[in-house]
N, C-alpha and C positions, 0 to 999 in steps of 0.2 A: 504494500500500500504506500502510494507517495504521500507527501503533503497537501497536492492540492487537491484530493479526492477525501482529506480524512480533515475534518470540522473541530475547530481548536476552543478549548474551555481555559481561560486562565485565571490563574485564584492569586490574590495579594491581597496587604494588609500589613500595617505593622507586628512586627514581631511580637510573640505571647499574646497574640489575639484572637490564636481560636485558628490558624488557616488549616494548622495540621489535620484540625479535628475536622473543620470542612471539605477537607482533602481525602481524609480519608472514606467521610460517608458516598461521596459523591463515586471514588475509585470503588466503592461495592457494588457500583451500579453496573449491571453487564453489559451497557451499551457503551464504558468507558472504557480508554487504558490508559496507562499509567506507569510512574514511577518514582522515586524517590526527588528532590529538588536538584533542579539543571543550573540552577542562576546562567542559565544561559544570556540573559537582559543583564542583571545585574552585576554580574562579574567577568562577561566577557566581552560583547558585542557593544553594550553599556557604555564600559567604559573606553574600548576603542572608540565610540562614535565621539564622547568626550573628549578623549586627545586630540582625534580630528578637528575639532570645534575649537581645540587652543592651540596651534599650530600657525594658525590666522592671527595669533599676535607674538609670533617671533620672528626676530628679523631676518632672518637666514630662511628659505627657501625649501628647508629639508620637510621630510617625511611624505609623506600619503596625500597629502593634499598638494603635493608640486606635480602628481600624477593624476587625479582622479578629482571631478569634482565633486560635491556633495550629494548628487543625487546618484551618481556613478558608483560613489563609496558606498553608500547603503544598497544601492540592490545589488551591486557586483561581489561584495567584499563580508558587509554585514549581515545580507540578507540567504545568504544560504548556511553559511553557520546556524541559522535558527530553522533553517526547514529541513537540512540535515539531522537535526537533532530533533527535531520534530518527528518526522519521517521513520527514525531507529527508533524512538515509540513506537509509532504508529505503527509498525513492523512486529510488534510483537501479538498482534492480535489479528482476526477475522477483517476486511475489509469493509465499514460502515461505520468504523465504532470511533466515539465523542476521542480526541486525545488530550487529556486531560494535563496542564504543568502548574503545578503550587510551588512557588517562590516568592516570600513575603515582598521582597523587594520589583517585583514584576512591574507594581502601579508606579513606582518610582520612574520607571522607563516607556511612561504610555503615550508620549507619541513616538516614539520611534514602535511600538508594539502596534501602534495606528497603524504606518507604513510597510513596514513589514509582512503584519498580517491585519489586512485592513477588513478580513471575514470573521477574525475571532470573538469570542464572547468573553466579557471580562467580570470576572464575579469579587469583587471587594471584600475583604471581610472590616468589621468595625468594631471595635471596644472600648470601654470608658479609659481612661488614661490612667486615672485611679484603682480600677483594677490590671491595667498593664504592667503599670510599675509594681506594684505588690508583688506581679508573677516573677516581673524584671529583680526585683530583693532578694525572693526566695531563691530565684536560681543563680545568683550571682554567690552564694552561700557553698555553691555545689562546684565537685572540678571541672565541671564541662561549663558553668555558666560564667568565664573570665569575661566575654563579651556584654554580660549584662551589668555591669558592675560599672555603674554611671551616676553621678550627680544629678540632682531632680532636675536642674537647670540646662543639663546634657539631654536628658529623657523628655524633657518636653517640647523640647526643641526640636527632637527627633521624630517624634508622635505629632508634631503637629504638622511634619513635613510630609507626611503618610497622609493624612489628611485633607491637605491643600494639593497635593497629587491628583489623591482624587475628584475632588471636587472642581480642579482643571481639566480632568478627562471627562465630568460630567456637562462642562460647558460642550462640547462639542462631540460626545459619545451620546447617539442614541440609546433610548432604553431600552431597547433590545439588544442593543449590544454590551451595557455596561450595568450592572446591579451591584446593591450593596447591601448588602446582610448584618443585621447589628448580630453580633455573639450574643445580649444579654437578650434578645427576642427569640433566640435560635434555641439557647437556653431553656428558654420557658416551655416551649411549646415545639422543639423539634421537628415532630411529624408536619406541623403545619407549616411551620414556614423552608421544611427541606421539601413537599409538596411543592412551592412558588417556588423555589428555585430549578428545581427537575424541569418542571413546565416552563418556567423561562429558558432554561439551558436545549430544552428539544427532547427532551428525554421520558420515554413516559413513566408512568409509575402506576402504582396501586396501591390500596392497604395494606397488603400484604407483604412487598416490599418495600413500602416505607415502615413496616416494621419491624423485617429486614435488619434495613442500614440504621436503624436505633439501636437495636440490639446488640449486632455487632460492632458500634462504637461509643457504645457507654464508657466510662473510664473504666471499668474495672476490668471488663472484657480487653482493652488500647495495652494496659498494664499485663497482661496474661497474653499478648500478641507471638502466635509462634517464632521460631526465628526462620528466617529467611519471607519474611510476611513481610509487606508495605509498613504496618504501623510496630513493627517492632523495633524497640532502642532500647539500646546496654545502659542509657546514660540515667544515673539515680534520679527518680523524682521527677525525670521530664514530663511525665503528666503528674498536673499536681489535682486538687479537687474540682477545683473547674468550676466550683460556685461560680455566679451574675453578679454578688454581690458585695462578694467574701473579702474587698479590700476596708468595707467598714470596719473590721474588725481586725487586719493586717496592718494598716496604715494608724501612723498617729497622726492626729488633729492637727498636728504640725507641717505633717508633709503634706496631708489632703488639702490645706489651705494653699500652699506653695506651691503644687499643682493647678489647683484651681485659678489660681492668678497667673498662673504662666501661660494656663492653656485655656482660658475662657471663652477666648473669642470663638475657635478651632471647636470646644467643648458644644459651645452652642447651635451655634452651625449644624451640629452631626446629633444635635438631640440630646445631649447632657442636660442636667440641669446641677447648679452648687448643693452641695451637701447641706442638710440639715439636722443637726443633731436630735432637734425638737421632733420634727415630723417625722424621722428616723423610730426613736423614741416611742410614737403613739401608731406608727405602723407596725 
């Protein structure tokens, strides 16, 4: 199966927000394939296209751009690395099936993901920032989470660039082409709103496999993941509880305010609303 016969599903979202979890319901579905994160966007093509793009303010002549001009670089240069790599998915299955890539960092690179695959469908995932960082804490504790181990000032800054990503792909992404998923909706009511997403994504479903892909990715079932299985990790505690809400009770009042103010603008926008201890309280 090539790329241009097999229909592309891409999931992003800032980190510890749920994509894996989305990732993997979505890879239960049999009309998907799949496989572990490509950062083919983000760590490769990315940021070649990046360099390209600063090459234009040095004075010397050199590189990729004294041969190739901008649109030349992307479809000659950029753009088959990603349908190559597409394609060796899409190769491991039956011919029809959804090719499914989760790499949080994806929305970071959405227009160049425009251009490149200007047929694909982009599935967002969203979480409160206050529950992000809580996950961000927890795993920065652990040996595999070095990378999370960030100042609040660093993490919001981070999350709110996940964010404004999106919301710049949503100026100009159709809704059929681009959704977004909050985690704490997803949370509540799983079958329902993995229901809207199936049907947005082309895929059909029923009761009975949407009961399915709940079952098989409840945490505790994620945690007990064969090895050589899509959702199985050696790394301690990478799924943690997974609560929608659980950073009230992780976070001090100190850091929840210092989030709040970093990221309110960003917070609102995406349907946050500031913490209240009172109506917390009487809820």
């Amino acid at each position: 199966m090539t790329l241009a016969n097999a229909p592309s599903l891409l999931v992003g979202g800032c980190p510890r927000s749920g994509t894996s979890w989305v990732h993997f319901m979505l890879a239960t579905h049999p009309d998907t394939v799949t496989c572990r994160e490509t950062h083919v966007y983000d760590k490769y093509v990315g940021p070649l296209k990046d360099w390209y793009d600063q090459e234009y303010s040095l004075e010397a002549s050199d590189g990729l751009s004294a041969i190739f001009d901008e649109t030349e670089f992307v479809d000659t240069i950029l753009a088959p690395i990603v349908q190559t790599t597409l394609a060796r998915i899409a190769a491991k299955a039956d011919p029809g099936k959804i090719v499914l890539e989760k790499t949080p960092g994806n929305i970071l690179y959405h227009e160049l993901v425009a251009r490149i695959q200007p047929d694909a469908k982009f599935l967002f995932v969203a979480r409160d920032p206050r529950a992000v960082y809580a996950s961000f804490k927890a795993a920065s504790k652990e040996s595999w989470g070095g990378w999370t181990h960030k100042p609040i000032a660093d993490f919001c800054q981070s999350w709110t660039s996940y964010m404004l990503a999106y919301l710049a792909a949503r100026s100009y992404m159709s809704a059929d082409r681009l959704m977004c998923v909050h985690y704490e909706k997803l949370k509540t009511d799983t079958a329902r709103h993995m229901a809207d997403i199936l049907k947005w994504a082309g895929l059909k479903t029923s009761k009975a496999l949407l009961g399915e892909i709940v079952e098989k990715n409840g945490i505790d079932a994620l945690r007990a993941a064969d090895v050589g299985t899509l959702a199985h990790d050696t790394r301690k505690d990478f799924y943690r509880v997974g609560k929608a809400y659980g950073w009230v009770d992780e976070l001090d009042i100190s850091e929840i305010r210092e989030i709040e103010k970093r990221c309110i603008n960003a917070m609102t926008v995406m349907g946050y609303a500031r913490y209240s201890p009172l109506q917390a309280a009487v809820s």
